[in-house]
RORO-883255 format. One record per residue (C-alpha): residue number from 1; residue in one letter; z, y, x. Coordinates in pm, whole numbers, padded with zeros to 5 digits. Each point is the difference from the previous one (the first is absolute). Last residue first. Layout:
NUM, A, Z, Y, X
...
//
This chain:
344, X, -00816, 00523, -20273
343, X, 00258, -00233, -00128
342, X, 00384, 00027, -00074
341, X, 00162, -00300, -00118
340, X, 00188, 00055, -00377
339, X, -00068, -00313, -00096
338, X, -00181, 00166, -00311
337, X, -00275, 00111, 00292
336, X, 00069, 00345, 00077
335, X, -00372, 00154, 00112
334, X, 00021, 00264, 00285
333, X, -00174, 00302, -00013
332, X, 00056, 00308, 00282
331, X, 00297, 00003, 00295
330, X, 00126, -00387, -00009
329, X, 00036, -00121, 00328
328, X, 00254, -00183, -00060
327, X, 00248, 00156, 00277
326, X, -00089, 00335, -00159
325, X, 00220, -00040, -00298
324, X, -00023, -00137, -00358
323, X, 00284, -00083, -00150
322, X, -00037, -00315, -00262
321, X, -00101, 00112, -00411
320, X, 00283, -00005, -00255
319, X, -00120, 00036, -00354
318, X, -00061, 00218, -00300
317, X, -00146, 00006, -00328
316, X, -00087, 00242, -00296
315, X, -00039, 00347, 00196
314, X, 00262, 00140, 00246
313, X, 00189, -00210, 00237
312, X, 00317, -00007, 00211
311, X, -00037, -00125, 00359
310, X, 00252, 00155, 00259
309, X, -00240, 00285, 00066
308, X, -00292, 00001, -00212
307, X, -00215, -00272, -00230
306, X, -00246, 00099, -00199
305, X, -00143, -00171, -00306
304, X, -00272, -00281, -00143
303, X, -00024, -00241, -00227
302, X, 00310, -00283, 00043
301, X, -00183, -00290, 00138
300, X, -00171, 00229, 00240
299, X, -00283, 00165, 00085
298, X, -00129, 00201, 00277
297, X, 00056, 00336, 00241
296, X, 00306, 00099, 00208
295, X, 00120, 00336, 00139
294, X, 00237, -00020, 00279
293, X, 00244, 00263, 00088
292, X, 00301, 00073, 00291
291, X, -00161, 00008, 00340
290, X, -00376, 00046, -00086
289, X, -00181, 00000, -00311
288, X, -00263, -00152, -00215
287, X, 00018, -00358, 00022
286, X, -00203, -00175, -00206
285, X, 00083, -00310, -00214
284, X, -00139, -00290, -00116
283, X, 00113, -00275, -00246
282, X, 00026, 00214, -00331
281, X, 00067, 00367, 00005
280, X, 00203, 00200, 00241
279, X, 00236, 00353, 00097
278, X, 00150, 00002, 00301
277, X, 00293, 00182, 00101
276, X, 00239, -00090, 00368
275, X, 00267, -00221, 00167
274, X, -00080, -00253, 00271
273, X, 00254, -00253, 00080
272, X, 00019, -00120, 00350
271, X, -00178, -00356, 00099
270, X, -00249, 00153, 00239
269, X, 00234, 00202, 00130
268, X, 00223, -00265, 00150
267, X, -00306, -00243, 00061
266, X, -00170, 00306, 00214
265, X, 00344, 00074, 00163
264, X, 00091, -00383, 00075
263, X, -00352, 00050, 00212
262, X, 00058, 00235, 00165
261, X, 00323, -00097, 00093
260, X, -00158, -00362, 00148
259, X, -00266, 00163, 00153
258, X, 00290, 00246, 00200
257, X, 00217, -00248, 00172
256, X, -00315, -00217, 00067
255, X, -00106, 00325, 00215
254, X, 00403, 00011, 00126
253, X, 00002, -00360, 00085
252, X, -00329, 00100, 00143
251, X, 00144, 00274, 00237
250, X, 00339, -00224, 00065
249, X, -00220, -00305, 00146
248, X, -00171, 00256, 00211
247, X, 00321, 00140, 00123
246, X, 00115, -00236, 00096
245, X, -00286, -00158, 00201
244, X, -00027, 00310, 00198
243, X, 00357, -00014, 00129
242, X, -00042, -00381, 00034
241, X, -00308, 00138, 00254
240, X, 00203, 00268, 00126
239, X, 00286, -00196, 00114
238, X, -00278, -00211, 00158
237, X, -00120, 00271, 00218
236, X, 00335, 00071, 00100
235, X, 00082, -00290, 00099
234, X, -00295, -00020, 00239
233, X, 00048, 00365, 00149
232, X, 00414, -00120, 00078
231, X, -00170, -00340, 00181
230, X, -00208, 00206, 00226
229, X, 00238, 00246, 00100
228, X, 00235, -00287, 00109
227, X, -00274, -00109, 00162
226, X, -00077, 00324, 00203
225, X, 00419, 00002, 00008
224, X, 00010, -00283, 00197
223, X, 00372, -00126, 00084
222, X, 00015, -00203, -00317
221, X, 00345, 00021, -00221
220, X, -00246, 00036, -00323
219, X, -00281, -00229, 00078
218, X, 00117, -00280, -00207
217, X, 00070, 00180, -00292
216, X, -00323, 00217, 00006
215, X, -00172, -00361, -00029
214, X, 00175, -00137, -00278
213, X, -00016, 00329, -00197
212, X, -00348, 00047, 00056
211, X, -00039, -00369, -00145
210, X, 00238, 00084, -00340
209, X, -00234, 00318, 00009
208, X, -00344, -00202, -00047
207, X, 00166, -00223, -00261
206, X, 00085, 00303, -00162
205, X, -00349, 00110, 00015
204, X, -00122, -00329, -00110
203, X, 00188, 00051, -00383
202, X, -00265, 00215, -00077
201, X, 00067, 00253, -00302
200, X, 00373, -00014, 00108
199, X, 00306, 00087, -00202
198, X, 00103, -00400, -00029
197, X, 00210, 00038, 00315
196, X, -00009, 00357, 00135
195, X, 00345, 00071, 00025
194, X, 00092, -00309, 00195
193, X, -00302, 00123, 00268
192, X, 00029, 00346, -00012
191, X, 00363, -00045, 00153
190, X, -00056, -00222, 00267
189, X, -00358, 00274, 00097
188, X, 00258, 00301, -00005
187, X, 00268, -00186, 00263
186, X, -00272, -00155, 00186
185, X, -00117, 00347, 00023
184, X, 00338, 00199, 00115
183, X, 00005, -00323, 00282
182, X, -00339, 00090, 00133
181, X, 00069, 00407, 00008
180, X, 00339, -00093, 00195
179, X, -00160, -00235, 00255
178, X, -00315, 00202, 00075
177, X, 00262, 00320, 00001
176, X, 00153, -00236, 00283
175, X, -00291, -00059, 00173
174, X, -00124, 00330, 00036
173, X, 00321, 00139, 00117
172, X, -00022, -00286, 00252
171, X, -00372, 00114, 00092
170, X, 00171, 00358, 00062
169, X, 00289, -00105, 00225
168, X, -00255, -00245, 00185
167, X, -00227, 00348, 00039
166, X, 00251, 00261, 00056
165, X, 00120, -00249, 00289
164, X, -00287, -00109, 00170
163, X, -00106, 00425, 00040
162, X, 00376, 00031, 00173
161, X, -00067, -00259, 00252
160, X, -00336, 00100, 00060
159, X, 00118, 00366, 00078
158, X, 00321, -00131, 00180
157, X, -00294, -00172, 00237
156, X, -00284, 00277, 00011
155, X, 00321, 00181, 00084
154, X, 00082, -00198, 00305
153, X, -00342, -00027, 00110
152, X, -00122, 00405, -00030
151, X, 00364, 00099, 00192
150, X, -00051, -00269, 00281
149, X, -00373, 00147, 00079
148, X, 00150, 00325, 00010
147, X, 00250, -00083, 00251
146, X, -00286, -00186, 00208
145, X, -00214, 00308, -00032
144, X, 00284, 00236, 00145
143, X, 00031, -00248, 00235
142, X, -00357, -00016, 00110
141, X, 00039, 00398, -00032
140, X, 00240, 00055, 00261
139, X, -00212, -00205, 00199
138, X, -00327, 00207, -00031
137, X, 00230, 00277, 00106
136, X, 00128, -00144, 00340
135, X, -00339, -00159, 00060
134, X, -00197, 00351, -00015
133, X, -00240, 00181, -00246
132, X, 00196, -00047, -00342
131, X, -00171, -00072, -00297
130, X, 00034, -00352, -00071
129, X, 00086, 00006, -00381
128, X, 00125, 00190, -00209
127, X, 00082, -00132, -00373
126, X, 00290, 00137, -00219
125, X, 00294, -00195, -00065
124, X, -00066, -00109, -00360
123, X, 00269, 00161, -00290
122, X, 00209, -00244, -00249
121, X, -00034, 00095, -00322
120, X, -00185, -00320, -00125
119, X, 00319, -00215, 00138
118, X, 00252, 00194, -00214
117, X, -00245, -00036, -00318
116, X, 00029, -00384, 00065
115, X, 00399, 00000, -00011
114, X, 00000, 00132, -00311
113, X, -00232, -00212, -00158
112, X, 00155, -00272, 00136
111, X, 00325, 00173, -00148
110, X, -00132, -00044, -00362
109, X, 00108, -00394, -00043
108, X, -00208, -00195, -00242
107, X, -00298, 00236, 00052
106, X, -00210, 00173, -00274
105, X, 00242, 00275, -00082
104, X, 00015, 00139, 00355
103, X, -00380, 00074, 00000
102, X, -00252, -00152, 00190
101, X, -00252, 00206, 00143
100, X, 00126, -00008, 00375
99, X, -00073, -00410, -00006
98, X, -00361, 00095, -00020
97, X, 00045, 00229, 00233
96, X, 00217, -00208, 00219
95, X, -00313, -00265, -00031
94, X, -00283, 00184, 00157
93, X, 00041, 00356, 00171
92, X, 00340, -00061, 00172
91, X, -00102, -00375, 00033
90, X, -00334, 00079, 00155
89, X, 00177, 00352, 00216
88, X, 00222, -00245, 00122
87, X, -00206, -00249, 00136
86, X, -00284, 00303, 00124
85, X, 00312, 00158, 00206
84, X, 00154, -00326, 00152
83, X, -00328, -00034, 00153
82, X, -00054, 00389, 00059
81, X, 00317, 00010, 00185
80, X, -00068, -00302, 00238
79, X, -00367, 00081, 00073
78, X, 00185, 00338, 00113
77, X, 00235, -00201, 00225
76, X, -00277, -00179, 00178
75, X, -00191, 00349, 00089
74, X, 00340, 00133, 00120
73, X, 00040, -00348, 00229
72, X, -00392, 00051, 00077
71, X, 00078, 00362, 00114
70, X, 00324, -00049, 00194
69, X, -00177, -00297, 00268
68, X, -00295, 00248, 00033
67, X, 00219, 00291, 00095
66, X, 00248, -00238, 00192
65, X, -00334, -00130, 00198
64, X, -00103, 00350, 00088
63, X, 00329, 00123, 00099
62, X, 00010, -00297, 00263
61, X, -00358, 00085, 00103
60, X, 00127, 00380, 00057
59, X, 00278, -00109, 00157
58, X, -00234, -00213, 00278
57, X, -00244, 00288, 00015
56, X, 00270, 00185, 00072
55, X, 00151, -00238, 00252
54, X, -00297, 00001, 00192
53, X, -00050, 00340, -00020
52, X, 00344, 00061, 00135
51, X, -00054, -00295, 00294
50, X, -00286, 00187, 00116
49, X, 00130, 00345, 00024
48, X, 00303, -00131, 00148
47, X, -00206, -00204, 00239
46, X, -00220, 00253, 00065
45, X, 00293, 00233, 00109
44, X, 00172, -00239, 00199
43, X, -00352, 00007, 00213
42, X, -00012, 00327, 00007
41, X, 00367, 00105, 00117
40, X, -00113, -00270, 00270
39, X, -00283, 00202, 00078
38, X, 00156, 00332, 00014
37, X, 00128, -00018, 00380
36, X, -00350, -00082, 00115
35, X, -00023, -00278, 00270
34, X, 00165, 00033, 00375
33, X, -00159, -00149, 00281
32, X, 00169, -00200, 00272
31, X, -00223, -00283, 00055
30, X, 00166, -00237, -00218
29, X, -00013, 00262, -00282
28, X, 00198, 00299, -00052
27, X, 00264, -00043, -00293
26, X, -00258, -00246, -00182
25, X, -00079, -00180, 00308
24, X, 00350, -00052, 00064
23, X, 00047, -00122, -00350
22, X, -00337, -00259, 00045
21, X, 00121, -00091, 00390
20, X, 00388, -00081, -00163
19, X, -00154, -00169, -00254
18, X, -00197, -00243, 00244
17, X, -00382, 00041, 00161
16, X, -00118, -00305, 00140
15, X, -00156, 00054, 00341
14, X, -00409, -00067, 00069
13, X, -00051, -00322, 00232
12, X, -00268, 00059, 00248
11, X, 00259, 00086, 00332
10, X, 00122, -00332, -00101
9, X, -00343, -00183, 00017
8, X, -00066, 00195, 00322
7, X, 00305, -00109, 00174
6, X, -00082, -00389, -00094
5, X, -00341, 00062, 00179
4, X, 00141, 00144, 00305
3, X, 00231, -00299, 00032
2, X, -00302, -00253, 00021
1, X, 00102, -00349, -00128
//
């Protein structure tokens, strides 16, 4: 080995700086020269300016993503609201007022009705929304939205509650007058039926009723009052009927009534005494007045006379001759056969 060529391959190597050769460097370098006094102020202040934009941008990312993050909570809240809103507003609008126009008198017990006019007076929280502009006022009103979101569910809840009762209090009103009006029938129908025997026209409408009867009784402690209803229409359709039936067989017991007087009148006057004059000859008379003479024509056994008033006699003969009325017919000659029959 050649020791000039090992001193050359040392003299080649290049030295390794250290820290110590980098700070001495800085303060004046390795060689002895000094570097700028402001370029370390410099460099700290790049790194201040660097690290402050970096951590603005970094805030400013942060701020972002609470923004967003406040925003779609708000947003949910509002679906909330309106949700609870619309069911409300439907019942509020739907079957409370329905329920709102029945009266105290048509419920069994008058403080649902009461209790349901306390419910429709309650005031709605009024509507915002998400109007703020940052995250600390969008999420003062996600809970403002939440607390009105509780307010439209718990009173759509008493509000259902109180509409269910005004309407079971007012269907057991119902069923009850059902009951009553049902029983105050049976009642009149019973009765019509003993005092209609043999009073009839048709005895099938009484049949009819005995059936309503039946059926009304056995539907009189139901729970339905549609077919409670139904039963009380039926009854009274067949009270009517031996109503009807009545009173037919009384108008033509009243029409027979009256033939039969009529016609005990006509035989009554027909067989009165009729006084009057008439004066007569022979078989035939004529008469010759109205309401209280006759004047008769003809022969007789006896010659020929007058007769007046209770029947004395002028002339040379006299005799008795039958009372002539209207109900003979007799109004011009009629011949006096010696029977003493009347002929026209």
């Amino acid at each position: 080995m050649n020791p000039e060529n090992e001193i050359d391959k040392t003299e080649a190597l290049e030295p390794v700086e250290t820290a110590a050769a980098n700070v001495a460097e800085a303060r004046g370098g390795v060689d002895g020269r000094k570097r700028p006094k402001w370029l370390l102020p410099l460099i700290a202040v790049v790194c201040a300016v660097v690290l402050v934009v970096a951590g603005g941008v970094g805030w400013n990312m942060y701020r972002g993503a609470k923004l967003a993050e406040a925003k779609e909570a708000c947003a949910t809240a509002a679906d909330g609201v309106r949700s609870q809103a619309n069911e409300y507003n439907a019942l509020l609008n739907g079957d409370a007022a329905d329920a709102a126009a029945v009266k105290a008198e048509q419920v069994k017990d008058a403080k649902t009705v009461e209790s349901l006019g306390k419910e429709l007076k309650a005031s709605a929280p009024e509507y915002e929304g998400c109007v703020a502009e940052d995250a600390k006022g969008l999420d003062a009103a996600t809970v403002k939205l939440g607390e009105q979101a509780d307010w439209y569910k718990t009173h759509e809840q008493s509000l259902s509650k109180a509409v269910k009762a005004v309407t079971e209090s007012k269907a057991a009103k119902r069923l009850d007058d059902a009951k009553a009006n049902l029983k105050a029938k049976l009642d009149e129908a019973s009765k019509l039926l003993t005092d209609s025997d043999g009073k009839v026209q048709d005895n099938a409408t009484r049949e009819t009723l005995t059936n309503a009867i039946d059926a009304a009784t056995r539907l009189k402690d139901a729970n339905d009052a549609t077919k409670i209803d139904k039963a009380h229409k039926t009854l009274e359709d067949a009270i009517n009927g031996v109503n009807a039936s009545v009173q037919a067989k009384t108008d033509a017991d009243a029409q027979a009534a009256a033939a039969a007087a009529a016609a005990a009148a006509a035989q009554a006057q027909a067989q009165s005494t009729y006084s009057g004059g008439s004066s007569y000859s022979g078989n035939t008379y004529r008469r010759t007045g109205t309401g209280g003479s006759n004047a008769y024509r003809g022969t007789t056994s006896g010659g020929s006379g007058s007769n007046s008033g209770s029947g004395s006699t002028g002339g040379s003969a006299s005799t008795t001759r039958p009372n002539l009325n209207g109900a003979y017919g007799c109004t011009e000659d009629c011949y006096v056969p010696p029977n003493n029959l009347i002929q026209h």
